[in-house]
N, C-alpha and C positions, 0 to 999 in steps of 0.2 A: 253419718254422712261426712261430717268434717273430718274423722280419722281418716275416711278412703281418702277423702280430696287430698291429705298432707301425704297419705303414703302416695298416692298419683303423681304427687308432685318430688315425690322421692326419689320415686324409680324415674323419673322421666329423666333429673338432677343427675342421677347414677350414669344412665345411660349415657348422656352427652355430654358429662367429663368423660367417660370411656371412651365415647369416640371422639375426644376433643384430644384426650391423651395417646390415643392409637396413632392419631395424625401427626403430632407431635413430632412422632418417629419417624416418621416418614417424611417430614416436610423440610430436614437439614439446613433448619434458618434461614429459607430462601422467601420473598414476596409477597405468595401465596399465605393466605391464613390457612389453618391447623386442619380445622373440619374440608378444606377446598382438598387438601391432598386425598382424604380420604374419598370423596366424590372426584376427582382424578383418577383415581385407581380406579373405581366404579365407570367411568367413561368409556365407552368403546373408542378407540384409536379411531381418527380420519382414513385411516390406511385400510381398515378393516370396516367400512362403511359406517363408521359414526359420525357424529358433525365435531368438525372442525375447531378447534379452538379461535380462530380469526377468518371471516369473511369480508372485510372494510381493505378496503386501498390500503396499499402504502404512497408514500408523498411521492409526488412523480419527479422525473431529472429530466436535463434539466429545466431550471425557472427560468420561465421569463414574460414577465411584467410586460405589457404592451404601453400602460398609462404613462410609464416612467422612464421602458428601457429604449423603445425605436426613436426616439426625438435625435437622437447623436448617430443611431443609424441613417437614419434619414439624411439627414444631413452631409453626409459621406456621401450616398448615393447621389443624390442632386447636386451636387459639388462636382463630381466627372473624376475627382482625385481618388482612385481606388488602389491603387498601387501604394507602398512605400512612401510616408510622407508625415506631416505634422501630428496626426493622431496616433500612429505606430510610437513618436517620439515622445506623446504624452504619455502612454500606458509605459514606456520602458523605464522612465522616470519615476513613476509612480510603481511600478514594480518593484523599483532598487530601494523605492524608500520605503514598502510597505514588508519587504523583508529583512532590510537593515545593512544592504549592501552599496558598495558606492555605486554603482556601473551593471547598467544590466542591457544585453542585445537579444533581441526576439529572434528567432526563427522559425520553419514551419511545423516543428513539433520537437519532441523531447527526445528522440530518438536522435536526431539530428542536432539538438543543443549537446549531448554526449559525442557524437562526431567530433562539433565544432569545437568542442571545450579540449578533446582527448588530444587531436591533431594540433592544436594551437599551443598546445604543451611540448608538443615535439614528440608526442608518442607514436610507435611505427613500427614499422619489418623489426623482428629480432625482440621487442621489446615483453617485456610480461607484466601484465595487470590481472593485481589481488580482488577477485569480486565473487560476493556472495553466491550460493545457486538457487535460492529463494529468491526470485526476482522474476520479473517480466522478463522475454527474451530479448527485449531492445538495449538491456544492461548488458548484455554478452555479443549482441549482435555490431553494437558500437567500438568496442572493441577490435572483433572478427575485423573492421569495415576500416580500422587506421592498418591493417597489417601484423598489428600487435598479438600476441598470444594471453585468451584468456586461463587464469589459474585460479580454482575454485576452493575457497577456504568454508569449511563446514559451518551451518547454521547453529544456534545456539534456541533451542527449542522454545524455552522456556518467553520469549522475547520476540521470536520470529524474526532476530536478525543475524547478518555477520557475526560471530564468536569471535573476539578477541583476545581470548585464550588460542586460540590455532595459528593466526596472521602467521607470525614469526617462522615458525614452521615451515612454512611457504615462500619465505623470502630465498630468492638464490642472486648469483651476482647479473643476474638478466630484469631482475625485477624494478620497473621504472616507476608505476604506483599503484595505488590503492583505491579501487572505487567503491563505497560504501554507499549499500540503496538504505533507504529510511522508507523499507516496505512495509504497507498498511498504514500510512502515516505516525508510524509509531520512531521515534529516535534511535538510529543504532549509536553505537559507546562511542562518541566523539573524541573524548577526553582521551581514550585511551588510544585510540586511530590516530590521533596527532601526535600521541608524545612514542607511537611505534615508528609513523613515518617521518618525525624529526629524526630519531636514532642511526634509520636506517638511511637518510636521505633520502626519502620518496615522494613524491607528488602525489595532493589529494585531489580528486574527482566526486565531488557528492551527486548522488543521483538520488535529488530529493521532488522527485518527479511525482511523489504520491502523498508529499510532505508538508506543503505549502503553509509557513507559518509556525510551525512544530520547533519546541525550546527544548535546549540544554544551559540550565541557569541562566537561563532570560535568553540569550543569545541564540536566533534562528539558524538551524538547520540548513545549509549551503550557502553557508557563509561562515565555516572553518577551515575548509581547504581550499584550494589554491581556485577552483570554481566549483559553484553549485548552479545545479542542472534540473530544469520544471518541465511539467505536463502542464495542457489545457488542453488536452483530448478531451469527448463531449460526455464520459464517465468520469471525468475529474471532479475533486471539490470547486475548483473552477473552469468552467466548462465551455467552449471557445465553439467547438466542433474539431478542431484539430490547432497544435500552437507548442509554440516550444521558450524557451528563455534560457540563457547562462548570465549568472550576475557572477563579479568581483572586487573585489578593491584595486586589483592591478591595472591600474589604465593602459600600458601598453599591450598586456595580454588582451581586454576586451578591445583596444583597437582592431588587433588581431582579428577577433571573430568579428566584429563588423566587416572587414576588410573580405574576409572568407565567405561569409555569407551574401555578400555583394561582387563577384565574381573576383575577388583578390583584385578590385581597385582601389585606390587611392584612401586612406582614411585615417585622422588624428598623428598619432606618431608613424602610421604605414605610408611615408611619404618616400620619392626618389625623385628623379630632376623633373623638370618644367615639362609638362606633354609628355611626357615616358609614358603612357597608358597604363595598363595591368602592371601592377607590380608583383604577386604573389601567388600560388596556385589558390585558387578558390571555385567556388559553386553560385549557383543562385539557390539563397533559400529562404526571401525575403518575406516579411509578413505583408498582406494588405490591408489597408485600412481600415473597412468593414469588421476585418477581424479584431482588429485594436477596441470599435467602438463597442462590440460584445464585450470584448473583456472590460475594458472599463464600467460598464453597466453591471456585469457579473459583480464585480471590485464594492460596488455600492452596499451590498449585501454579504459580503463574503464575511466581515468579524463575527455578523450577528448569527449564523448558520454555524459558524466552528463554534459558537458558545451555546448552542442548542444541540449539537453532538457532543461537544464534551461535556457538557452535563449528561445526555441520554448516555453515554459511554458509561460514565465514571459510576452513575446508579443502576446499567445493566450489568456491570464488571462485577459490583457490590452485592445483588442479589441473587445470581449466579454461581458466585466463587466457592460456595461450600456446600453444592450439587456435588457428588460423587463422582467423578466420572466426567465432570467439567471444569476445565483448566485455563482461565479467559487468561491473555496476552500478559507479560510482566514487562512494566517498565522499568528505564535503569533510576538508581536513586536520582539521579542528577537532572533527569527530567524534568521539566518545569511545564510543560505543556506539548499534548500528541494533537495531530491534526486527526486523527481519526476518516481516515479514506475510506478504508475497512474494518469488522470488527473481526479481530480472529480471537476462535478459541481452542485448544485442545481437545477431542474428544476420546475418551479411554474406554473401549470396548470390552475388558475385564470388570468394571466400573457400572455397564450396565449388561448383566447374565449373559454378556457375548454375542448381544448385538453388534453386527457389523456397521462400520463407518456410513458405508453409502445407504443400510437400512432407516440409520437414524437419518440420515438426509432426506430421502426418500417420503420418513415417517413424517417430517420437521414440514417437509413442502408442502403435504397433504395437511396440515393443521393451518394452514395458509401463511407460512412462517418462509420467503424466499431465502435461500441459503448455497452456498456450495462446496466445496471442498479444494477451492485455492490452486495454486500452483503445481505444476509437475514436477518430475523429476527435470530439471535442465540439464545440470551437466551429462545427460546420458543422451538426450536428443539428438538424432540426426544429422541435423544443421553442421554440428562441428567435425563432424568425420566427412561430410561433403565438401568444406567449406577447407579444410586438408588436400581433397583432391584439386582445388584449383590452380590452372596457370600461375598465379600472383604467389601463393602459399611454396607451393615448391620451388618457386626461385629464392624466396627469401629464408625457409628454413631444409635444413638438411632434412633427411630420409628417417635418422633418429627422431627426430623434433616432431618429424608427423609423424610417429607411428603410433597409429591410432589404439590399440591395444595395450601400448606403454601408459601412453595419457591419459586414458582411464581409471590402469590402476594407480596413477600419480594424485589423481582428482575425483577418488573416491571421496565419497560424504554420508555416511552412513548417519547421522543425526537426521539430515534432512530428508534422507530416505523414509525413514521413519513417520517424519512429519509430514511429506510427501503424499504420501502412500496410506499411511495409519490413521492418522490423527485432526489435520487441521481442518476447520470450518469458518466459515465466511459469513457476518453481512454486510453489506454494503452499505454505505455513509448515507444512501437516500433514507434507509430507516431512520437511520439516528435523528433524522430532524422531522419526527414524530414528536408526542408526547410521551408520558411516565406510563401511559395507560396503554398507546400502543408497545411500549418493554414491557409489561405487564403480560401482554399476548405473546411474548417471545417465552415470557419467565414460564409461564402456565402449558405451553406447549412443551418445552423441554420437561418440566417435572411430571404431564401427561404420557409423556412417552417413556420416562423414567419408570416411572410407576407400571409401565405397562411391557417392558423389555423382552420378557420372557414372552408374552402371547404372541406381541410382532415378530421375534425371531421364529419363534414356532411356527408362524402364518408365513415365513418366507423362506423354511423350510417345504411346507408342503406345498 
C-alpha cells in the first residue's frame, strides 16, 4: 500500500511539472502563472460564448466628490459672479504654477488655446506648420483656422509620436513652426524639436492637450516652446466638461492672448491712448467661473490619480512587453515622467496566426477588457481638401499650393498609415486608476486570446 501511495504520488508529481512546463512555454514571462496559461488555452473565448475574463466596472470619469467638491461651486453660483472674474484668475495661477510656467490664460477649450497661441504668434495666409498626423483633428484644424498651411511630418511608431528624424525634411523657406502634440500623454523628443527649430528659426507651438504634467528631465511638457497649449474637455485627465489654457513665460505674448480672448481689448502691455476702445482683432472666448471652481476641485486630486496611472502603466507596460505580438508605447530616454491619457500598444497580426486587428479588439471587448484602435488616418481626411475649396484659401494661396492631389503626394505618411490602419490599440486613462488586479484582467484577457488566435480567426471566418 505504501509503494502505490509513493508511486500515486509520483505520477501525480510527473504530471504537473509537465503541465507546469508545458505552460512555461506559453506563458512568455508575462503575469499570469505557468499552469493559468495552460487553463487559458483550455478556456473558450468570450467571443465564442465562454465567460469572459472581467465582469466588474471599470472606475467611472469623471470624479466628483460631492462632500468636498460643490462647497467652491456653490459659492460661484450664489455669488451672481458667473462670468469671467476672481476664481477664473485663481485656477490661471494655479495652473501656471502647477506646470512650471510663468503666465497662463484660460480659454474655452483647447482647440481654441492652439488658435489663440498660433495667431498671437503671427501665424497666418502663406504660412506652413510642421505637425504630426497622429493627432486629434483640433491640432490640424487650428492651424487650417489662422490661414496657415498644415505639413504633415510622419509618425514614429515605435513611440506614437512626431519622428524627428523626418522634421528637416519638411522644412521649406514657407515654414514658420513647429507644432508637436505629446499624444496619449506620452512626451514627443523635445530636446530634439528645439535644437531643429533653433537652427532653422522656427516657432514652437506644443500641444500638450493630452499631457498635463508629463516631464522631459524634470522639465513639463508646454513649457519648451514659445507656448504650451491644454484640454480640460470632460475625457481629459482633468476634466472640466469643456476648457482650454495656453501658458508662457513671454508676458507680452500672453498679454496678447488675454487681449484676444477678451474681444482684442485693453490688457497688460496691449495698451494705446486713453478711451481708444478695442485695440486688436480678437474673439470672445472667456472662461466662466463655475468652470474655474470645477477645475480647481479637479486640481485637488489631480497628482494623486497621475501617480496611480503611472504606476498601473509602468506595471501593465512590464507584464505585457514580452507577449508576442504586443508592442506597448516607447518612451524617449529623456523622459522623466508620462501623463498617461491613453495606454497605446502595438498590435502585430503575424504575431498572433493572423488575427486581424479589429478581431482582437472585438475579441478583447467581449473579455470585458474596453479598448479601441485610436486615431485615423488625418492627413487623408476630407476636411483639408474642402477647406482648399474655400473663399478665404484661394485668395491667400495660388492654384499650385491647393492642388489637392499635389499635397498629398507632398504629405504622404506611410509609418502612420501603418499604425493607423494595422496596429495601434487603446486604453483609456479611466482604467489605469484601477488596481494591479484590475491589469491583471487586462494581462489575462490578452494572453486568453493569445492562446486562442487561431480558433477566433477561424470563427470569424466562418
Amino acid at each position: 500500500m505504501k509503494t502505490n501511495n509513493n508511486l500515486n504520488s509520483r505520477r501525480r508529481f510527473i504530471k504537473t511539472n509537465a503541465l507546469l512546463g508545458a505552460a512555461a512555454a506559453l506563458s512568455w514571462g508575462t503575469a499570469s502563472d505557468a499552469l493559468g496559461s495552460v487553463i487559458l488555452k483550455s478556456q473558450k473565448p468570450a467571443l465564442m460564448g465562454g465567460d469572459p475574463v472581467r465582469t466588474a466596472p471599470w472606475p467611472k470619469w469623471p470624479v466628483w466628490k460631492s462632500e468636498t467638491d460643490e462647497k467652491r461651486i456653490l459659492e460661484v453660483l450664489r455669488s451672481g459672479v458667473w462670468s469671467r472674474a476672481d476664481v477664473v484668475a485663481e485656477f490661471e495661477e494655479k495652473w501656471a504654477e502647477t506646470v512650471g510656467a510663468k503666465r497662463c490664460v484660460t480659454v474655452v477649450n483647447g482647440t481654441n488655446a492652439l488658435v489663440t497661441a498660433l495667431t498671437q504668434l503671427d501665424i497666418g495666409g502663406g504660412d506652413e506648420v510642421l505637425v504630426p498626423p497622429y493627432t486629434f483633428v483640433a491640432s490640424v484644424t487650428a492651424i487650417l483656422a489662422t490661414g496657415a498651411m498644415p505639413v504633415f511630418v510622419d509618425t514614429d511608431r515605435e513611440t506614437f509620436q512626431i519622428d524627428p528624424d523626418k522634421i528637416e525634411d519638411k522644412i521649406t523657406p514657407r515654414t514658420k513652426a513647429i507644432l508637436p502634440v505629446h499624444v496619449c500623454g506620452l512626451p514627443a523628443d523635445m530636446t530634439r524639436i528645439m535644437k531643429i527649430a533653433k537652427k532653422h528659426n522656427l516657432l514652437v507651438v506644443e500641444d500638450a492637450c493630452q499631457a498635463w504634467t508629463a516631464e522631459i528631465h524634470h522639465k513639463q511638457v508646454g513649457t519648451f516652446g514659445d507656448a504650451g497649449c491644454y484640454s480640460f474637455q470632460n475625457s481629459k485627465n482633468i476634466p472640466i466638461g469643456e476648457g482650454g489654457a495656453v501658458v508662457s513665460d513671454n508676458d507680452e505674448f500672453i498679454d496678447r492672448c488675454f487681449s484676444y480672448q477678451n474681444f482684442g481689448n485693453p490688457f497688460g502691455s496691449v495698451v494705446g491712448a486713453v478711451n481708444s476702445g478695442t485695440l486688436m482683432m480678437g474673439t470672445k472666448l472667456r472662461w466662466t467661473e463655475y468652470q474655474a471652481a470645477i477645475g480647481l476641485a479637479q486640481l485637488e486630486r489631480f497628482a494623486e490619480q497621475n501617480e496611480i496611472r503611472s504606476k498601473n502603466a509602468v506595471y501593465l507596460r512590464n507584464r505585457i512587453k514580452d507577449i508576442p505580438g504586443i508592442r506597448p508605447y516607447r518612451l524617449y530616454d529623456e523622459v522623466t515622467k508620462a501623463a498617461y491619457h491613453l495606454f497605446p500598444f502595438r498590435f502585430i497580426t503575424e504575431d498572433f496566426q493572423g488575427l486581424s486587428r479589429d478581431a482582437f479588439i472585438k475579441a478583447l471587448r467581449a473579455e470585458g477588457i474596453p479598448c479601441s484602435n485610436g486615431y485615423a488616418t488625418l492627413n487623408t481626411m476630407p476636411f483639408l481638401e474642402n477647406t482648399f475649396k474655400t473663399k478665404n484659401f484661394k485668395k491667400m494661396y495660388s492654384k499650385e499650393d491647393l492642388d489637392y492631389k499635389r499635397y498629398m503626394e507632398n504629405n504622404q505618411c506611410p509609418e502612420n498609415d501603418k499604425l493607423c490602419n494595422e496596429e495601434a490599440v487603446w486604453f483609456t486613462q479611466n482604467m489605469l486608476l484601477g488596481s494591479h488586479t484590475d491589469m491583471d484582467d487586462i494581462i489575462k484577457a490578452i494572453e486568453k486570446i493569445k492562446n486562442n488566435a487561431e480558433t477566433i480567426k477561424n470563427a470569424e471566418k466562418s
